[in-house]
N, C-alpha and C positions, 0 to 999 in steps of 0.2 A: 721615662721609667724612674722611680726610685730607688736610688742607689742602696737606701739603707734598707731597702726587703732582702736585696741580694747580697748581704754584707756578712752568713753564717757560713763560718771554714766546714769543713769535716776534722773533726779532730780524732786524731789516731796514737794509740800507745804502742811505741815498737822498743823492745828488749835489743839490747846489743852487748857483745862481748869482746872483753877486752881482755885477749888470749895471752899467757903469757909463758914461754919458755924459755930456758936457759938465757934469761939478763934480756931479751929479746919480744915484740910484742905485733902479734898479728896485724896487718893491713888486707883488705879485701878491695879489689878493684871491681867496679858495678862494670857489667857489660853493656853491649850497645845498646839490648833489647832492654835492658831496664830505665825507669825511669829514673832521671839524674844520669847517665849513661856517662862511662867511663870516671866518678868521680869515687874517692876513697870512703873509705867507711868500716865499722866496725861488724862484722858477722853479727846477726839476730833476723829479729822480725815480729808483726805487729800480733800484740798478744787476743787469742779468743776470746770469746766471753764463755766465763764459768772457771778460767784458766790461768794459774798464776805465775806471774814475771819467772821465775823459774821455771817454772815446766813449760812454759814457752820457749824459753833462750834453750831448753836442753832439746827440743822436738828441732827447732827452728838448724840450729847446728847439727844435728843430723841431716836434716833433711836437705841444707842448704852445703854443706861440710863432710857428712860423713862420720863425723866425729862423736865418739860421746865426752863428754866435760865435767868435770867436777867444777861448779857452779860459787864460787867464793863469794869475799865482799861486792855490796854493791857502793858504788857510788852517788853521788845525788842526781835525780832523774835534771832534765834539760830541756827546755819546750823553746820550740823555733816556729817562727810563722812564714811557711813561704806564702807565695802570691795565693795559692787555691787549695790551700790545708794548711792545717797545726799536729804540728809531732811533739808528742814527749817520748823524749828518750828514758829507758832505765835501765844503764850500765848496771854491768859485773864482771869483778877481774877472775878470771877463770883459769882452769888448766885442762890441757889434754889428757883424757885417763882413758880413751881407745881408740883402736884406727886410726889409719893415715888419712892425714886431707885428699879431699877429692875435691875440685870446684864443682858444684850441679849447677850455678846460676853465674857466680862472677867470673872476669874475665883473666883474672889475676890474683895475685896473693904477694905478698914482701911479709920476711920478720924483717923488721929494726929496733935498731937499739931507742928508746925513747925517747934520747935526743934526738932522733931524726925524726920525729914521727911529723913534724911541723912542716916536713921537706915537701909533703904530700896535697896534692890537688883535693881535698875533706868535702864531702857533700856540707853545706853550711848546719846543718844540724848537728854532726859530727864534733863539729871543732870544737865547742866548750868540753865535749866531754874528752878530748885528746888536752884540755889545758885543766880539768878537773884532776885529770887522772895522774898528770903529771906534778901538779902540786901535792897532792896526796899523797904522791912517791916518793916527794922529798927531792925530788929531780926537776931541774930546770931546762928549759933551753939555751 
């Protein structure tokens, strides 16, 4: 069989947010049912078609959070190739403007302080944007 007929990813655009309150900055932990199961990440999800990175991140965190968010800066998006897909990420540093967290899907949640955020087992698509975000903060590890 020829390797290069089977060689097209799916590629998918998924919005994430990078919550941020008092000095402190959301982690979500993926549960077992999900894929990547137990690794960290930033709350969002893969945007519709017709649908833009913002009203995606603001449905997505309801639906996955409970939350509604006032939708800030973004970041620069991040595209990661694993084995059987390609993601682009497109961060936004965001804040709580209703409701309390609720997990609908992950398994966990941490604030930390941005220094620590590197402390964190990151789905590999995740970590540029945890080392974007923190150079943009002016904050290091």
């Amino acid at each position: 069989m020829d390797n290069n007929l089977c060689s097209t990813k799916k590629h998918i655009h998924v919005t994430c947010a990078i919550i941020e309150r008092d000095g402190l900055v959301l982690a979500t932990k993926r549960s077992a049912a999900m894929s990547m199961p137990n690794k960290w990440e930033f709350p969002g999800g893969k945007i519709d078609p017709g649908e833009t990175a913002e009203e995606c991140l603001r449905r997505e965190l309801y639906e996955e959070l409970g939350i509604g968010a006032r939708i800030g800066p973004s970041l620069p998006t991040s595209t990661h190739q694993y084995p059987t897909f390609t993601i682009t990420l497109h961060p936004f540093v965001c804040t709580i403007e209703e409701g309390e967290i609720v997990l609908h899907e992950h398994a966990a949640l941490l604030w930390l302080q941005p220094s620590e955020l590197h402390s964190l087992d990151w789905a590999e698509a995740d970590v540029s944007v945890v080392a974007a975000y923190v150079s943009t903060s002016g904050r290091t590890f």
